[in-house]
GUZA-891308 format. One record per residue (C-alpha): x, y, z. Coordinates in steps of 0.05 Angstrom, whole numbers, padded with zeros to 5 digits, always signed. Layout:
% GUZA-891308
XYZ
...
//
This chain:
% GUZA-891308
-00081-00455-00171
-00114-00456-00100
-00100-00412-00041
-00053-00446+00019
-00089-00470+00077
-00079-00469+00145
-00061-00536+00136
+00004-00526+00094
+00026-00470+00152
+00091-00500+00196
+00075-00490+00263
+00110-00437+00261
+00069-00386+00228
+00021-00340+00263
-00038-00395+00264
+00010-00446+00309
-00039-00442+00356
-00087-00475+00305
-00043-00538+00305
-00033-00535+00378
-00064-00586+00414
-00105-00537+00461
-00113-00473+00412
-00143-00406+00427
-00220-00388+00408
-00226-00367+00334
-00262-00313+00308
-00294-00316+00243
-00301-00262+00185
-00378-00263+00205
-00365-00239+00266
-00383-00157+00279
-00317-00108+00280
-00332-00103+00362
-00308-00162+00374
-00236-00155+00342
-00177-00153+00384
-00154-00098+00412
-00082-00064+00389
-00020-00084+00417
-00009-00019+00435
-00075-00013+00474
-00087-00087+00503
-00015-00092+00540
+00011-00021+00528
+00071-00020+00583
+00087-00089+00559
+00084-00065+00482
+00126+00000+00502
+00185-00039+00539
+00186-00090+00484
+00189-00039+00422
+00236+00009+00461
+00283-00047+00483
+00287-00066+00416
+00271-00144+00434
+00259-00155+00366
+00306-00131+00307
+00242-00116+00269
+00187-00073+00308
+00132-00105+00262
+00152-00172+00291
+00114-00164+00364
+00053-00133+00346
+00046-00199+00291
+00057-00250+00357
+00000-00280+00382
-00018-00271+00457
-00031-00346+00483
-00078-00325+00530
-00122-00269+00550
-00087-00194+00536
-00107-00171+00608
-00085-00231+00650
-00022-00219+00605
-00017-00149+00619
-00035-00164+00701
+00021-00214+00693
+00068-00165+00663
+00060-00110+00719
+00063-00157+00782
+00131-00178+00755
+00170-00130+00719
+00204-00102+00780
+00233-00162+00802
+00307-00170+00799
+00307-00227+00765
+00252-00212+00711
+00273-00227+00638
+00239-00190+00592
+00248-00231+00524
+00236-00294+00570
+00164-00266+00588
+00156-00256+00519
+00171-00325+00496
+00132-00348+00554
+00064-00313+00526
+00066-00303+00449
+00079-00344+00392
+00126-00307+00342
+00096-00300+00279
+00127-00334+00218
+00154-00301+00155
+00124-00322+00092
+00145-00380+00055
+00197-00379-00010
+00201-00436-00052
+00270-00460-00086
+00260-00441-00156
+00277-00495-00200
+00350-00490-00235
+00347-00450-00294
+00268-00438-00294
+00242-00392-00335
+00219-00323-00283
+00148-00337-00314
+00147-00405-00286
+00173-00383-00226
+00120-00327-00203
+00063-00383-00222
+00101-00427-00170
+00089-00372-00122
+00023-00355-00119
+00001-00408-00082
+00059-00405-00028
+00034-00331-00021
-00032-00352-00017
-00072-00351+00045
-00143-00366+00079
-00157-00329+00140
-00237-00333+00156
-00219-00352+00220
-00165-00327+00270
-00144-00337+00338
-00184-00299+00390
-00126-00254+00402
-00092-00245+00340
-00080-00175+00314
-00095-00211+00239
-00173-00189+00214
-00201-00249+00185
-00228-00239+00110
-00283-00288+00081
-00243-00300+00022
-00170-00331+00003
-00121-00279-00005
-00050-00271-00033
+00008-00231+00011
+00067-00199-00014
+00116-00233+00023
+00169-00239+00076
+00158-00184+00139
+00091-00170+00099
+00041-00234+00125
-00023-00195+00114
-00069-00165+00051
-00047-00099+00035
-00086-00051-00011
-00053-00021-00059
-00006-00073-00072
-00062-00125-00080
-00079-00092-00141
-00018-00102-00185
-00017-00166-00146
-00081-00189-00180
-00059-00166-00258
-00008-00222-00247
-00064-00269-00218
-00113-00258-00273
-00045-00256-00327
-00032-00334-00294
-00093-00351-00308
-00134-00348-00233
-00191-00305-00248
-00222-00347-00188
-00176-00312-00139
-00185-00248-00177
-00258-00247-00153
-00247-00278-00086
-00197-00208-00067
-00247-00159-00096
-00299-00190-00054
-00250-00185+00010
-00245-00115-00002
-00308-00113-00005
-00329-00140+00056
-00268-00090+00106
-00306-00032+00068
-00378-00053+00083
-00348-00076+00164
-00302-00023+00179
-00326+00036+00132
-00266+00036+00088
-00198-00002+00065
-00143-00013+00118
-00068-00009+00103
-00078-00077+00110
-00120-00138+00147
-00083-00120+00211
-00122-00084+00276
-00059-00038+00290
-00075-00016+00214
-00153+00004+00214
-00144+00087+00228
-00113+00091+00162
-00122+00066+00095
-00078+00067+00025
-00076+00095-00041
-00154+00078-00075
-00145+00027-00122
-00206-00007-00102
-00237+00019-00170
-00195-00006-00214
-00194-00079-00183
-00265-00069-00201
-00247-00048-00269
-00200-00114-00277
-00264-00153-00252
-00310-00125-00306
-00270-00137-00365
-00261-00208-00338
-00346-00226-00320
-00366-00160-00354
-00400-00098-00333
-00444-00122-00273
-00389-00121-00230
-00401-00048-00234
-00475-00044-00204
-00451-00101-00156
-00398-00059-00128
-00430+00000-00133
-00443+00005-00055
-00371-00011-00039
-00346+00050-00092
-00398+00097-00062
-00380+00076+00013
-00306+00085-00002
-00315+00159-00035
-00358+00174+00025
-00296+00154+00073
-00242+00205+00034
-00298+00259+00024
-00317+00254+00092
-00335+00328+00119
-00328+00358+00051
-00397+00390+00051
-00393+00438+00120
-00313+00448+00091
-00297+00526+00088
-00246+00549+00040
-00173+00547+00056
-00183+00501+00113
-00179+00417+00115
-00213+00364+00163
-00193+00286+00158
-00181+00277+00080
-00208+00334+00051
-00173+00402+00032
-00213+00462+00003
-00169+00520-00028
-00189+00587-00025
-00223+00588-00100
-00266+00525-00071
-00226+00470-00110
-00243+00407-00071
-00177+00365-00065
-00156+00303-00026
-00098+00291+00019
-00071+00234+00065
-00088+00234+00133
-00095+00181+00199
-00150+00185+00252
-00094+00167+00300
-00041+00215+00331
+00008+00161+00356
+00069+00124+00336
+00058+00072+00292
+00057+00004+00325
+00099-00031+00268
+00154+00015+00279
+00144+00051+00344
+00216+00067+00372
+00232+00104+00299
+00167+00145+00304
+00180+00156+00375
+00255+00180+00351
+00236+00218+00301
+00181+00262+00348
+00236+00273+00396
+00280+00300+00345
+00230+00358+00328
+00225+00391+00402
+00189+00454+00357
+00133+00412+00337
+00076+00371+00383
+00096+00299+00375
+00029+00275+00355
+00035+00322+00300
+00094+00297+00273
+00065+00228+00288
+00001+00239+00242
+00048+00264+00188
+00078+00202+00198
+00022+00160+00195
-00010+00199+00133
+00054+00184+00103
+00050+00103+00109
-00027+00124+00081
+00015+00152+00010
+00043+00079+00001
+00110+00124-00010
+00138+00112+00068
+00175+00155+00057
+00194+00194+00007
+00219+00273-00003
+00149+00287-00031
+00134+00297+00049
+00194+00325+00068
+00197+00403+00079
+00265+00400+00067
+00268+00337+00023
+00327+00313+00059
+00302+00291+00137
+00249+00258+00161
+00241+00298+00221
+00220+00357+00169
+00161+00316+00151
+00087+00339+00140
+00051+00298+00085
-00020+00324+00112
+00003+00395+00078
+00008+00367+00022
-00047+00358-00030
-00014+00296-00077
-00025+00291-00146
-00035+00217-00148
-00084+00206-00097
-00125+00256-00132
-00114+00233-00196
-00140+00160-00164
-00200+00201-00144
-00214+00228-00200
-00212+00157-00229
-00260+00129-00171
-00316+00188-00189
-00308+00166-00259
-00319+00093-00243
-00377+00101-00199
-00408+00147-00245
-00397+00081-00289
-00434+00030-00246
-00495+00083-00235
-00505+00077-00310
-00499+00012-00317
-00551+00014-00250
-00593+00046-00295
-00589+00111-00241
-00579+00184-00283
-00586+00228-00227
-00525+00187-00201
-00488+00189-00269
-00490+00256-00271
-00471+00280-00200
-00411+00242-00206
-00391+00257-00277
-00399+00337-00249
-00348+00320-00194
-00300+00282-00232
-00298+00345-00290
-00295+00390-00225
-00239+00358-00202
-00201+00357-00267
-00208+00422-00274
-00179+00437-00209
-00117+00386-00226
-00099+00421-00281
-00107+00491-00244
-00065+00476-00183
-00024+00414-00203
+00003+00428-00261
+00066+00467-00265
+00074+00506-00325
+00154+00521-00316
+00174+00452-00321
+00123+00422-00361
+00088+00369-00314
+00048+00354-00256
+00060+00369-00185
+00042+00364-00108
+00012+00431-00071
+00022+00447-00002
-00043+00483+00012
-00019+00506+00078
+00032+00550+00047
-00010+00563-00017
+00040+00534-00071
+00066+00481-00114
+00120+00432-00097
+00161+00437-00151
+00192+00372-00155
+00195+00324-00216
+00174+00257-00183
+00142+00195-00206
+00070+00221-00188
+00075+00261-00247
+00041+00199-00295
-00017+00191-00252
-00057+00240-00287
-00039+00197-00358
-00053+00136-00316
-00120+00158-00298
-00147+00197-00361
-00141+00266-00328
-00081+00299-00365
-00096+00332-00427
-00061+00318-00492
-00009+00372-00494
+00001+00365-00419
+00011+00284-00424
+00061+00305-00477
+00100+00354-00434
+00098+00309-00380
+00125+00246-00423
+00179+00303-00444
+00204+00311-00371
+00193+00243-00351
+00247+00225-00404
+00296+00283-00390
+00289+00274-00305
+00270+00211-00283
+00292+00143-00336
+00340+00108-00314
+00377+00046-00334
+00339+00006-00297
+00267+00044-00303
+00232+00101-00274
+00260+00134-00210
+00216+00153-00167
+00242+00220-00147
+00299+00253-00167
+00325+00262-00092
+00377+00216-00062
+00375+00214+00020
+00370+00140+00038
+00288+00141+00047
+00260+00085-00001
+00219+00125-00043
+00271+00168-00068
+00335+00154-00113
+00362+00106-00136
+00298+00054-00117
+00247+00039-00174
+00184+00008-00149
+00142-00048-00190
+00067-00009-00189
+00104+00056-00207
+00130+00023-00276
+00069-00005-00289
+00025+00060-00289
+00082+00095-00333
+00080+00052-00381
-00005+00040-00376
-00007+00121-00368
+00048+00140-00425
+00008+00084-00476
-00059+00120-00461
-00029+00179-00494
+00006+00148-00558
+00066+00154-00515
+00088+00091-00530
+00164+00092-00551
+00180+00121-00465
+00134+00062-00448
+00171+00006-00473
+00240+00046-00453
+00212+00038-00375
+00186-00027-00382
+00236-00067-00417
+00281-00031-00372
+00251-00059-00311
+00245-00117-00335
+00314-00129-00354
+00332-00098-00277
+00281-00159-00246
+00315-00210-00299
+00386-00193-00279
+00372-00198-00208
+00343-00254-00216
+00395-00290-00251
+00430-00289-00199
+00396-00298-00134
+00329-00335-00162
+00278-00283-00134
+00240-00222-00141
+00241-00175-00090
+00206-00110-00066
+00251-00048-00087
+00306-00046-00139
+00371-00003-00149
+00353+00019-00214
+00425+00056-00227
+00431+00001-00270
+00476-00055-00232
+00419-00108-00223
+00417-00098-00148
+00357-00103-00097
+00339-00028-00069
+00359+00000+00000
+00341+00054+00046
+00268+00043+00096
+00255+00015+00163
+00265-00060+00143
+00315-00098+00100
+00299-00117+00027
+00249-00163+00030
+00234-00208-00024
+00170-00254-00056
+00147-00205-00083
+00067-00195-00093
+00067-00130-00145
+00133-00141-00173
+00109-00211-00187
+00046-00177-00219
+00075-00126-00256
+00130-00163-00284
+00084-00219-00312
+00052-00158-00346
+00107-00129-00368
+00130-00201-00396
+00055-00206-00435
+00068-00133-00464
+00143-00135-00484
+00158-00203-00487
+00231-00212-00519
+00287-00264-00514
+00319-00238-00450
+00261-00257-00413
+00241-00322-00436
+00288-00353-00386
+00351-00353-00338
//
């Protein structure tokens, strides 16, 4: 299977201007980070404000993916010399300078095709090469092809890429495998780190670090060079999330780094920028004004750090687990993004031995023990048998039983009896008919009950098989998988989020509707298929 082209786009798409017969400047994936495009928010900011809070769009992510036909500042000029005019249209000046940006493409699934056959269909509609872009374009071009999860979501996202590519290599593309490792490669060695995603409105933040394990999924398929060939891109990455770590004192935090009083080094989302998000600016800007107690860009960073989690959003960062507007995910240390830590100091210490470098082995087998250690002293909750956030600003645990809880079985941390406990309480609070739940808190945000997400099945049932737990893991899997099947029957296509209350519907709740595709469900589900394959799923 090869990528799709710009070639195969309609002109439509974001690229239009590519089949235009007078198109913009393009800038290539060689080209320095300087010379990127500047934000929406920050090239044409009164004309991004009165677009996003007049609502022009249904979708707020929809005008910060439109490409500016000409240069942002004769745009903006434009803009201010005529929006006082009586008979100035806004949506019409719109029109007049940007070319909307397409959704992604869904192919008609074949009657009565088997779901297998389906996903491999998809791949290559999902598939994109973007080494150039328009001058203007707030897409960042990436040397290599690159696969997208679909629908609002036109652009490389990083944690999702990773389940993503378990379906790519479980179809049979290793060749695409290695061509996304190496893209991730490249944003951490030009901007210092992972993005949310190839988008300029999403550099101040990053997402969940999964970069080891795509390195992981690359060494078992060429073996263990891919470890001291990466190496620079683990180390670089560690040095992003530890930055300021060393002149830390205890009981205080700076960027993504929290040290408690006792000196336990922990981790904790957090975005360089204190603004509303430019993808969904009038909720942000809603939600600040609802919270006259707090500073709005502090309720904006929470925010932010929040999208960071992947979980946007979820009662994990809620103070009161119900509203948004109670929100403050940089208080809180998470157990899965340290748990993913602890994984990425295991893996680099990896790649230093197979770099032949023991002083770098063992520095980073000390700080992956350290941090274990200081998982299983703060994280784990003895009451109820499992692991947990901590809000270090208050100096507790967050009690909740959420779907966080198998990230320490995921990533090797938990120890026996604790991956038992935890398996225990995952069974009693959080299966359901159609999976894992995510939380065990219903109040309409997407991470919470009743949605069950693809990647969240899939490191259950990797996390709960690591520990002999293997009767839970094929309860959650086969589950899910009969949850994607049924839905599937019926409407021929995977989607993002499902209801997993056990009635075969698409999930709810979020900023956007239900989109569908779907890159990791697509992933996990050809997993899942591989690892419980039975008659239910061999077709329609």
């Amino acid at each position: 299977m090869r990528p799709l082209h710009l070639t195969s786009l309609t002109c439509a798409a974001l690229l239009v201007a590519a089949c235009s017969s007078h198109p913009p400047a393009m800038w290539g994936a060689g080209d320095p980070a300087s010379l990127q495009a500047l934000p929406p928010d920050q090239a044409y900011p009164e004309l991004f404000e009165a677009v996003q809070r007049g609502q022009v769009f249904t979708d707020q992510k929809h005008f910060v993916d439109a490409l500016p036909k000409r240069d942002p500042a004769r745009i903006r000029a434009d803009y201010l010399a005529q929006r006082e005019r009586s008979d100035f249209d806004l949506k019409a000046f719109v029109t007049a300078n940007f070319i909307e940006s397409g959704e992604a493409e869904s192919p008609a699934p074949k009657p009565g095709a088997p779901i297998k056959e389906h996903i491999d269909k998809l791949w290559p509609v999902l598939s994109r090469s973007y080494s150039q872009v328009p001058q203007y374009s707030s897409l960042l071009p990436l040397p290599q092809p690159y696969v997208v999860p679909g629908g609002r979501f036109r652009e490389m996202y990083y944690w999702d890429s990773y389940f993503t590519m378990l379906g790519l290599e479980q179809s049979g593309d290793k060749a695409q495998v290695r061509q996304m490792v190496d893209n991730f490669a490249y944003m951490i060695d030009t901007y210092g780190h992972i993005p949310n995603g190839n988008r300029t409105y999403y550099l101040s933040r990053s997402q969940p670090p999964f970069f080891a394990y795509m390195v992981d999924l690359e060494a078992r398929i060429e073996g263990d060079q891919a470890y001291s060939r990466y190496l620079p891109q683990l180390q670089k990455e560690y040095a992003y999330w530890m930055d300021g770590a060393q002149a830390l004192k205890a009981g205080q935090a700076i960027r993504h780094v929290v040290k408690l009083p006792d000196g336990s080094l922990f981790n904790r989302y957090w975005d360089a920028s204190a603004s509303p998000r430019q993808e969904s600016w009038m909720q942000d800007v809603k939600t600040a004004e609802q919270v006259p107690t707090r500073p709005k860009e502090e309720v904006w960073r929470d925010l932010r750090a929040g999208a960071e989690s992947g979980w946007d959003f979820s009662s994990r960062w809620l103070g009161d687990s119900k509203s948004l507007t109670s929100i403050r995910t940089t208080s809180i240390v998470p157990v899965d993004l340290n748990s993913l830590m602890y994984h990425l100091e295991k893996t680099i210490a990896k790649a230093c031995q197979a770099a032949a470098d023991s002083a770098c082995t063992q520095n980073f087998d000390q700080r992956a023990q350290q941090r274990q250690v200081a998982i299983e002293t703060h994280l784990w909750n003895s009451a109820g048998g499992y692991y947990v956030d901590y809000d270090w600003r208050q100096g507790q645990q967050r009690p909740a039983l959420t779907a966080a809880a198998v990230f320490p079985l995921y990533t090797g941390v938990a120890s026996q009896a604790h991956a038992k406990a935890t398996a225990d309480a995952v069974r009693n609070g959080l299966l359901r008919p159609g999976g894992l739940a995510t939380t065990q808190v219903s109040n309409g945000q997407q991470w919470d009950e009743p949605n069950g997400w693809a990647p969240l099945q899939w490191v259950a049932v990797q996390g709960l098989s690591r520990y002999q737990e293997t009767g839970l893991a094929a309860q959650i899997g086969t589950r899910f998988l009969h949850q994607v099947q049924n839905l599937y029957s019926v409407q021929d296509k995977l989607v993002e989020k499902y209801d997993l209350s056990g009635l075969g519907e698409g999930g709810g709740g979020g900023e956007y509707e239900l989109q569908d595709g779907f890159g990791w469900t697509n992933g996990v589900t050809l997993k899942l298929l591989q690892k419980y394959s039975t008659p239910y799923t061999a077709g329609k």
